[in-house]
C-alpha positions in Angstrom: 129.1 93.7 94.5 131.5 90.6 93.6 132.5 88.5 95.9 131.5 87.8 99.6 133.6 86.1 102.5 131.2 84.5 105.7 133.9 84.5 108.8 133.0 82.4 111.4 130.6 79.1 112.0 127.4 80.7 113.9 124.6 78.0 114.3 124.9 77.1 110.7 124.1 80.9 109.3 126.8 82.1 107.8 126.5 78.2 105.3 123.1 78.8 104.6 123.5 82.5 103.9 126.4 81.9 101.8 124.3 78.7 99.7 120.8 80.8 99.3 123.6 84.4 98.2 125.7 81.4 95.6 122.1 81.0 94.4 122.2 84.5 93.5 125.1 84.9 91.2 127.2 86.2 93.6 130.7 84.3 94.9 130.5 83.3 98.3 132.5 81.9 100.8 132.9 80.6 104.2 136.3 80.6 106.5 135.9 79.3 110.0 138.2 78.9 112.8 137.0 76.1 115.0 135.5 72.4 114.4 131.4 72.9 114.9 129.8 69.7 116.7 127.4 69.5 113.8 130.4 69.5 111.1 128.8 72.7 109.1 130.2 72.7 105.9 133.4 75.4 105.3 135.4 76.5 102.0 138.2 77.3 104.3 139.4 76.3 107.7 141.5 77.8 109.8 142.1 75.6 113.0 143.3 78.0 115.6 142.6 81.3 115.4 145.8 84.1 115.0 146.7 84.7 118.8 146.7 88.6 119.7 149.3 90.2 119.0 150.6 87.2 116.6 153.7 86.1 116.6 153.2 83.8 112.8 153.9 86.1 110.2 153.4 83.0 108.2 149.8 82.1 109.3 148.8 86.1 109.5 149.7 86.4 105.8 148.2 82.8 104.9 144.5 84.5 106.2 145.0 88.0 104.6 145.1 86.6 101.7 141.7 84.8 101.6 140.1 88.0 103.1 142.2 89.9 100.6 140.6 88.5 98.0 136.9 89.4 98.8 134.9 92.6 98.4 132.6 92.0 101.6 134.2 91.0 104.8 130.6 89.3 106.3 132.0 88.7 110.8 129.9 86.4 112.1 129.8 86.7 115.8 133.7 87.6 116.5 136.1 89.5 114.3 139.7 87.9 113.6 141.5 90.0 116.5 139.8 91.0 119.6 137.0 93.4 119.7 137.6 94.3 116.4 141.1 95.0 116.5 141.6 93.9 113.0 138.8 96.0 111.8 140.6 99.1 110.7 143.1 97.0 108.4 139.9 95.7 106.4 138.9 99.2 105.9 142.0 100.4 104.6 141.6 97.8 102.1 138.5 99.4 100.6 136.7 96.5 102.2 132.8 96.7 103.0 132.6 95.3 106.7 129.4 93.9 108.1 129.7 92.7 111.6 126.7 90.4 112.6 125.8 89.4 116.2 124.0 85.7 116.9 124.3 86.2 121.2 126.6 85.5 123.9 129.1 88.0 121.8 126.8 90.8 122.5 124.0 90.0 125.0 125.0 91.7 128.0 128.4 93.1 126.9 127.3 96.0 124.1 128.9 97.0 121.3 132.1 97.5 121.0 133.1 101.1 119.7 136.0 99.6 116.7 132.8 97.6 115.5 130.6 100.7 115.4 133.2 102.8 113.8 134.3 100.5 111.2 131.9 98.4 110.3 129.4 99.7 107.2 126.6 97.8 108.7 125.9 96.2 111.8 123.2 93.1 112.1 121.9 91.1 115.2 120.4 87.4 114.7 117.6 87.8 117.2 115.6 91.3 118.2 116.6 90.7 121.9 120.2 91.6 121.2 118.8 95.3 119.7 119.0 96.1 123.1 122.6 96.0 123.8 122.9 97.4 119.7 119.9 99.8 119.2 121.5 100.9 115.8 121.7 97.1 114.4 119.9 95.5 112.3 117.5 92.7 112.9 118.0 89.9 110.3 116.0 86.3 110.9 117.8 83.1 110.7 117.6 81.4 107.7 116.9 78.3 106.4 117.0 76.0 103.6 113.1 74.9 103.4 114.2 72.7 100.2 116.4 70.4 102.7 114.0 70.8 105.0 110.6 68.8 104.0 107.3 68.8 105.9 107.7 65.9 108.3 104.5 67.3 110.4 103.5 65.1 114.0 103.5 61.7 114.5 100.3 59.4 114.7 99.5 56.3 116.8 102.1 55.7 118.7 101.9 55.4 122.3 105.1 57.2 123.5 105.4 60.7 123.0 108.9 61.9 122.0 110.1 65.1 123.2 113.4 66.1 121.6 115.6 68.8 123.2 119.0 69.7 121.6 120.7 72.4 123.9 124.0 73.2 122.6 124.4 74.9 126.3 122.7 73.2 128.9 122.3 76.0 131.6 121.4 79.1 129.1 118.7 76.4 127.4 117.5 75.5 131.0 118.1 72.0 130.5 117.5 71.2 133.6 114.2 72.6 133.7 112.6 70.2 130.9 114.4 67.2 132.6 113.0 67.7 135.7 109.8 68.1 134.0 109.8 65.1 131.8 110.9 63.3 135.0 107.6 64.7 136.7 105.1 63.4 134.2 106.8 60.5 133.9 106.0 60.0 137.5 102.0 61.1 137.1 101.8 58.0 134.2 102.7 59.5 131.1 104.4 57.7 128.8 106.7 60.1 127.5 110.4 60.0 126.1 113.3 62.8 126.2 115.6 63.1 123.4 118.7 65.4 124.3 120.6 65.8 121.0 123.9 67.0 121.8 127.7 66.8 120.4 126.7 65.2 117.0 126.5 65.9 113.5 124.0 68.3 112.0 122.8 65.8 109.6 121.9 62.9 112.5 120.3 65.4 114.4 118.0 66.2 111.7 117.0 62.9 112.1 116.3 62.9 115.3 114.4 66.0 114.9 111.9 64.4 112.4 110.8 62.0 115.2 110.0 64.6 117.4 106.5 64.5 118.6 106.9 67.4 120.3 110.1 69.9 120.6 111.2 72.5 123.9 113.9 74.9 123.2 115.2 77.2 125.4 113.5 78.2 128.8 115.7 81.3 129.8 116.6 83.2 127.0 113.6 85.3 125.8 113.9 84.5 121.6 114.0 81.0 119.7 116.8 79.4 118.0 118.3 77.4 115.1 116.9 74.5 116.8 113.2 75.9 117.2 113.3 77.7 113.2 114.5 74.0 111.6 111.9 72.3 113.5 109.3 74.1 113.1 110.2 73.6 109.3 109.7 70.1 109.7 106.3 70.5 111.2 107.0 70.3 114.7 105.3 71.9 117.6 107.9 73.9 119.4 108.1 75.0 123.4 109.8 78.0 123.8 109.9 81.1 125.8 109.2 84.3 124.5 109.7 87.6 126.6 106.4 89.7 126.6 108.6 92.8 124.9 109.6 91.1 121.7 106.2 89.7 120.9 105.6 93.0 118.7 108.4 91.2 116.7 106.1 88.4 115.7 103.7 88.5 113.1 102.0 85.8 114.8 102.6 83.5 117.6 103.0 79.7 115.9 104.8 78.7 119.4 103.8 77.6 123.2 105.5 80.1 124.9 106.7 78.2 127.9 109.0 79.4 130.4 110.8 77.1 133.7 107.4 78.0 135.2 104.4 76.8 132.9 106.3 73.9 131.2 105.1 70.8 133.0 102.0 72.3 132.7 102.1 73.2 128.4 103.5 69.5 128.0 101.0 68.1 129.6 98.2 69.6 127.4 100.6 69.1 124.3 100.5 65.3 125.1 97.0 64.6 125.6 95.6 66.2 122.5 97.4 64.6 119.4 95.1 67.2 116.9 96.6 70.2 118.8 100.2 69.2 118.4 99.2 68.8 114.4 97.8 72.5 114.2 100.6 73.8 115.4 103.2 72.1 113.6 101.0 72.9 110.4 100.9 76.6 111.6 104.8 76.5 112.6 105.5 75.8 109.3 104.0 78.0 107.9 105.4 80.6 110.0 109.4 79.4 108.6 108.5 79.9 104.9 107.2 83.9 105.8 109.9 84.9 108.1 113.1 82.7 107.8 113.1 81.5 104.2 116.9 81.0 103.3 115.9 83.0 100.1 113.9 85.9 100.9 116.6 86.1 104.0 119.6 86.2 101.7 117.9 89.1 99.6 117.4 90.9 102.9 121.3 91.1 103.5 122.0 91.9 99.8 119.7 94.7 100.5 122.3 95.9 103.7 125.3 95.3 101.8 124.5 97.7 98.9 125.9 101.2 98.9 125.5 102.7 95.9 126.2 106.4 96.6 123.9 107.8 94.1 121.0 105.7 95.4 121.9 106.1 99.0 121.5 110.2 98.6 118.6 109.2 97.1 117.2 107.7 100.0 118.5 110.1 102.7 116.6 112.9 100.0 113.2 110.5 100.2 113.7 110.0 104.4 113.5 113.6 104.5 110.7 114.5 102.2 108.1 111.6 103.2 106.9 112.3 106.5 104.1 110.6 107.1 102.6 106.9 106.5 100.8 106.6 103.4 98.5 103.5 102.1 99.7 103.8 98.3 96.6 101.8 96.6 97.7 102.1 92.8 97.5 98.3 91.9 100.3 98.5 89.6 101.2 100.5 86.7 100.3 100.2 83.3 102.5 100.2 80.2 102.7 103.7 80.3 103.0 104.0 83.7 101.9 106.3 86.6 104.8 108.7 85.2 103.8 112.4 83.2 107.5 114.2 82.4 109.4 111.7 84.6 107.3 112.5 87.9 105.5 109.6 89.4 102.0 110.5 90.9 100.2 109.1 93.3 96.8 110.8 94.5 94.9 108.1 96.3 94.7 105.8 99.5 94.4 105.4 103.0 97.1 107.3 105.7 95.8 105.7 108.6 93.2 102.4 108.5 89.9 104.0 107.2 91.7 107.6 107.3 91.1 108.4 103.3 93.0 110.8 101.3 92.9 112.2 98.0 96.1 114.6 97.9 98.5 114.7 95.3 101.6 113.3 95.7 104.4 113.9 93.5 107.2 112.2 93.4 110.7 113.1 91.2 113.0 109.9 90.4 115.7 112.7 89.8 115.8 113.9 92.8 114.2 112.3 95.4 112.0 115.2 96.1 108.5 114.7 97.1 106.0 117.9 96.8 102.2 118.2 97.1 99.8 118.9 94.0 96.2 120.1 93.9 93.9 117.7 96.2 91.2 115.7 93.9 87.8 116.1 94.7 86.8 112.5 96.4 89.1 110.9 98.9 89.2 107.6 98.1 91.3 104.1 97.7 91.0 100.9 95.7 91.4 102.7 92.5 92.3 101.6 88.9 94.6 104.4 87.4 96.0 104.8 83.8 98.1 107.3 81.9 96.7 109.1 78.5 98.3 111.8 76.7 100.3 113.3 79.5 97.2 113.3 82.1 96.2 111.2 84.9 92.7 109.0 85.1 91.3 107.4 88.0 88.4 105.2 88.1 86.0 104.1 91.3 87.4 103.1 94.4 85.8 103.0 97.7 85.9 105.5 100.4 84.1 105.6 103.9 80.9 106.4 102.9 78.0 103.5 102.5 78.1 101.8 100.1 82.1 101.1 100.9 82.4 98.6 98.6 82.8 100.8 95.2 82.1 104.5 93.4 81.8 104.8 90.2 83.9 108.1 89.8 86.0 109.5 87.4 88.4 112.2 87.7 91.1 113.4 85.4 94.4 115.1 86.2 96.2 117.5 83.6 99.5 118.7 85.7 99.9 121.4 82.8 96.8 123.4 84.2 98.4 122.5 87.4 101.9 124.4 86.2 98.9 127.5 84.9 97.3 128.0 88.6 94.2 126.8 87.0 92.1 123.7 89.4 93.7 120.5 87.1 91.0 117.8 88.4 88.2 117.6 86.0 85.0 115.1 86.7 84.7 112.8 84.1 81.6 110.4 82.6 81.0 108.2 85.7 81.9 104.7 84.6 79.1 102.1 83.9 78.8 100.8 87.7 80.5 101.2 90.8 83.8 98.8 91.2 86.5 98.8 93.6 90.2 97.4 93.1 90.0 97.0 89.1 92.8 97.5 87.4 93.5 99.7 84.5 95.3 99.2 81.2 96.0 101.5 77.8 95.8 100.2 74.1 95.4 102.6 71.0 94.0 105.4 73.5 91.3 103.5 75.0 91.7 103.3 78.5 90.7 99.2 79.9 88.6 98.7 82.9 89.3 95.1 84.0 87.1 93.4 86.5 86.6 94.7 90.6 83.6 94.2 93.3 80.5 95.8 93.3 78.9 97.8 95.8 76.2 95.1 96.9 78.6 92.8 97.9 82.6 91.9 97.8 81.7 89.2 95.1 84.4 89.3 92.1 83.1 90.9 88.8 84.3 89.9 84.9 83.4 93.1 83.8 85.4 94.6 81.5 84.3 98.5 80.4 86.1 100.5 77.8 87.0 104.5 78.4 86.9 106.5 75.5 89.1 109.3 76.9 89.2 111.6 73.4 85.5 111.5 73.6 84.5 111.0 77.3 82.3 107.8 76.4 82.2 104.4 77.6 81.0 100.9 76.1 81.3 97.1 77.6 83.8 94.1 75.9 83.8 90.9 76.2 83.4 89.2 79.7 87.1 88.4 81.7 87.2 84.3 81.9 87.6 84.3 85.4 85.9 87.2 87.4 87.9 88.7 90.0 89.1 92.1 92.1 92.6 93.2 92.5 94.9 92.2 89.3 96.9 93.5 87.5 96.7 94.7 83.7 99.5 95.4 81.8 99.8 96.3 78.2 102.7 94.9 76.0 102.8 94.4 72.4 99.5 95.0 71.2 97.7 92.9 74.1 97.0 93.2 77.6 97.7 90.8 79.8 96.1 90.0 83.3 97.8 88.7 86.0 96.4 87.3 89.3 93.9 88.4 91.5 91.4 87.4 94.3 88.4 85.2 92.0 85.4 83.7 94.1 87.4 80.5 95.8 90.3 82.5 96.6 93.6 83.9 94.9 94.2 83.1 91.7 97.5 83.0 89.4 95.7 82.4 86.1 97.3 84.3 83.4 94.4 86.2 80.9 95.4 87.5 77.8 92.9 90.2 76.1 93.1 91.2 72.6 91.7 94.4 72.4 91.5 94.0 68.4 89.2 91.1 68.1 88.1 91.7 71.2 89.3 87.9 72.3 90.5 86.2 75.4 93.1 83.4 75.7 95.4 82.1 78.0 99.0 82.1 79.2 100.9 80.1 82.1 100.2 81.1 85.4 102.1 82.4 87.6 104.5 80.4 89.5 102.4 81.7 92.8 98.7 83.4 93.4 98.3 86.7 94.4 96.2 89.7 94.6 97.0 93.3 94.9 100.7 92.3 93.1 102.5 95.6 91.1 103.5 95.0 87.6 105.2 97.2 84.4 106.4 96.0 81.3 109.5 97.3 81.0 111.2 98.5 77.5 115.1 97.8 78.8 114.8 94.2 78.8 110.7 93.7 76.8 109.4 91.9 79.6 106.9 92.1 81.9 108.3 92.2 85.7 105.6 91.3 88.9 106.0 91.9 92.4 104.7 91.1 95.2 101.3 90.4 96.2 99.2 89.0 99.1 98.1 85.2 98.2 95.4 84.5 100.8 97.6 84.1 104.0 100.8 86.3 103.7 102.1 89.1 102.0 105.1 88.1 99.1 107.9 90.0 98.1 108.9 88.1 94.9 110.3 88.9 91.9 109.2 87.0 88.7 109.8 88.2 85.3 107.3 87.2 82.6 108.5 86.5 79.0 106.5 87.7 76.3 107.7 85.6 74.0 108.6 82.3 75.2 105.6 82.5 77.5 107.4 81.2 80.5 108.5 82.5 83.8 112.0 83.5 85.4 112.1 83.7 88.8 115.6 84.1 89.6 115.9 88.2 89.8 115.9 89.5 93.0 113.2 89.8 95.3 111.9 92.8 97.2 113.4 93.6 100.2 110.0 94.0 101.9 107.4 91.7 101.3 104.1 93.8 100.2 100.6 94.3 97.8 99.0 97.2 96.4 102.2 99.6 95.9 102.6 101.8 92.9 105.1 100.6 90.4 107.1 102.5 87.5 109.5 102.5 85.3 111.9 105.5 85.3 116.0 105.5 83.5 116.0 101.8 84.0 115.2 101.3 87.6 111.9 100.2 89.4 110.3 102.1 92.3 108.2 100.5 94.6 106.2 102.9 96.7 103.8 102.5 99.5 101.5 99.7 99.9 100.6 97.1 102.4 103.3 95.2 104.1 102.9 92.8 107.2 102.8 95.6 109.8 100.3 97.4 108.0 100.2 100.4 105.4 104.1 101.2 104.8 105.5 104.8 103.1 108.6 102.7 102.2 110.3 103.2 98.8 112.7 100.5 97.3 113.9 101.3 93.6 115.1 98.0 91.6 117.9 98.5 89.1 117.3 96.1 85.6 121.1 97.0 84.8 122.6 95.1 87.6 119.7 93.3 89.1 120.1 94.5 93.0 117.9 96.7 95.2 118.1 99.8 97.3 
């Protein structure tokens, strides 16, 4: 992937997407045709658009050659000639064409059939528009939260200022919040309607941070630029949601209000000051989980990649992973949950509270799952490592009281597995029952790093030591901060511990054990906290890569690289494509797979594989 060309001006997407994908590495572009009312910044501008059929040779051949000169062909609500006329010409270049809908260009039209043939992917701007493309793609707005600083609600003035900014009145229902605002006007209140229209994107910014409160559109069914950048800005937003997307939310930071209920929701909106301030706390929060320029420009990436080799891949893992699987494996260790190339995972939860302990098994090489020899205790929560070619597997919980930790031990030796003989052996029970350690292997002593107790969900500092030679155990030195769910990796001679959920909440403190003079210090923290985040040191590059996580009030999909030994943190790789905690990670021919997990939406069966040679996703 080297180069990518945004065509058209969309509400500002196509700039931001193009700014947060520049970020990235990756050249990028933006041609439009028309002048935008809010002046969005373009690299190139072509005034009129080529008239169908065109009769300029010398203006066709001005435009093929900017498109000419870019890999990815990114449409943005239109295509050069009508319905895609133009299409086939791009993919005769070799071209990857990605046709993305923001509206009025597909909303009660459909799809055009030269757009599904020709285009490699096909994205819609809001879930409404699935409708009239059920094969799209749903990809949030973004937005540039660095441009866009918490402004939150005003205090103690006596005039409330409702802003409105419809860039068409009767699809916003313009009229509707006039006449509304007119209304209470009349019954006393003293209340003020902004309508931003026809002016720069930078002044109405302005206007937008002097917003008390904000009312998009009333018609529609979905919010807009206008709701996503104010709600940024800390802003209580009215807009109407149809009942049938509300499954697209993860939560509902809004005041769903439609021509009906909207006197009535500003009203309330006016009189209570501390209600307007929770939600525009909770609306911003909502912007940096769903519509981050960032993690949205990673998200794309993830559509525009094609590798045919890793695409086979995933039509073999579609076919062989059937069912939905909570993959509890809280990271990997140095050695990885890998025996012969074949990653294994043998615990979690298929359903909320539905507990499993089969086998899975999955090849890297060919994208094959298959099914090994059940263990004997269903269970998740578990702290796994990998010693001389065989599995171990400490504690967990399962659904029987006490639920909040066993103290089990089981072993796997896939080579008795290959001889028909039972390969799950019970092991020494480890010193007390713990749930979500993690699991780390120095000098073939197996780590045991902190958890929670049966008794209670309290954090633990324990650290016990499994003797795996001699099926023993014995107690080290106390973790500095007690905690469940981090992650232990082991990297030149020490193991580091990152993250985790400590007694006030998530942590990103960085603990370093030395397993020789049994000694603690410790390193920078993590530019974010999280529990539940994956981790592997990985040997192609000798550092340590984290994923992930869930820090308290959403789950993460970032990408942070730590350096050994600069002891400092690069965040600039790629995220995940799917934001997640508690997936397996490993290291196979220098790629990462992430499997399984929680994601927003629940326990997910999804696999993305990271490539360290080229730093992109699939």
């Amino acid at each position: 992937m080297n180069s990518i060309l945004h065509v058209g001006d969309t509400a500002g997407v196509p700039q931001e997407l193009s700014k947060a994908q520049r970020k990235l590495g990756l050249k990028n572009d933006v041609l439009s045709f028309y002048p935008h009312p809010f002046n969005y910044e373009v690299d190139f501008f072509h005034p009129i658009k080529l008239p169908y059929p065109f009769d300029n040779g010398e203006k066709f051949f001005n435009l093929f050659n900017i498109l000419n000169n870019y890999d990815i062909l990114h449409f943005h609500y239109a295509s050069i000639f009508p319905n895609g006329k133009d299409f086939p010409i791009w993919k005769m270049l070799r071209k990857k064409v990605i046709m993305h809908h923001h509206g009025s260009d597909l909303r009660f039209i459909g799809e055009r059939p030269r757009y599904l043939k020709y285009s490699d992917k096909i994205l819609v701007s809001t879930p409404d528009l699935l409708e009239w493309s059920p094969n799209a793609v749903w990809i949030p707005n973004p937005i540039n939260l660095e441009k866009l600083s918490y402004v939150g609600v005003n205090t103690g003035s006596d005039e409330v200022n409702i802003v409105h900014a419809p860039s068409k009145r009767k699809k916003k229902g313009t009229d509707h919040v006039i006449d509304a605002v007119k209304k209470l006007q009349n019954e006393g209140y003293k209340v003020n309607l902004s309508l931003i229209e026809n002016i720069p994107h930078n002044k109405a910014i302005e206007y937008y941070k002097k917003a008390d409160i904000v009312v998009d559109q009333l018609l529609i069914g979905w919010y807009g630029s206008l709701t996503i950048e104010c709600m940024a800005l800390g802003k209580p937003v009215c807009v109407y949601i149809r009942d049938d997307l509300e499954s697209y939310l993860p939560w509902n930071p809004f005041i769903n209000t439609s021509p009906e209920t909207i006197v009535e929701n500003l009203r309330v909106l006016i009189e209570n000051e501390s209600l307007r301030k929770e939600l525009g706390e909770n609306a911003r929060k909502y912007v940096e989980e769903i519509h981050d320029s960032k993690k949205i420009a990673q998200k794309v990436i993830f559509q525009y990649s094609d590798n045919s080799n890793i695409r086979s891949l995933r039509q073999k893992i579609s076919k062989n992973v059937g069912k939905k699987l909570f993959l509890p494996l809280f990271g990997s260790t140095r050695e990885n949950p890998i025996i012969d190339n074949k990653i294994y995972v043998s615990f979690g939860q298929k359903n909320w509270g539905e507990f499993f302990a089969t086998n899975y098994i999955f090849d890297p090489t060919t994208g094959h799952w298959s099914e090994g020899s059940p263990a004997k205790h269903p269970r998740d929560g578990v702290a796994c490592a990998i010693f001389n070619n065989k599995l171990y597997v400490f504690g967990g919980r399962d659904d029987a009281p006490p639920t909040h930790g066993l103290d089990f031990v089981e072993e796997y030796d896939p080579k008795t597995e290959s001889e028909h003989i039972y390969p799950w052996q019970i092991k020494t029970p480890q010193p007390s029952p713990l749930a979500d350690s993690s699991a780390a292997v120095h000098d073939e002593i197996i780590y045991i790093f902190g958890g929670y107790h049966p008794t209670g969900a309290d954090p633990k500092g324990c650290v016990y030591v499994y003797d795996p030679v001699n099926d023993s155990w014995s107690i080290k030195s106390t973790m500095p901060t007690a905690k469940w769910g981090p992650i232990a990796i082991a990297a030149k001679g020490k193991i580091y511990l990152f993250g985790g959920q400590a007694q006030d909440g998530c942590t990103n403190v960085l603990e370093i054990y030395d397993p020789i003079n049994d000694s603690w210090s410790t390193g920078k923290s993590m530019p974010y906290a999280s529990q539940g985040l994956m981790g592997v040191y990985c040997s192609f590059d000798g550092m340590i890569h984290l994923f992930g996580g869930y820090d308290g009030h959403s789950f993460r999909n970032d990408h942070c690289i730590y350096e050994i030994e600069n002891n400092t943190y690069d965040t600039r790789k790629m995220n995940m494509p799917t934001a997640r905690n508690c997936a397996s990670a490993a290291v196979s021919n220098n790629n990462i797979y992430i499997i399984g997990g929680y994601s927003p939406t629940g326990p997910t069966n999804i696999i993305e594989i990271y490539d360290l040679t080229d730093n992109s996703w699939s």
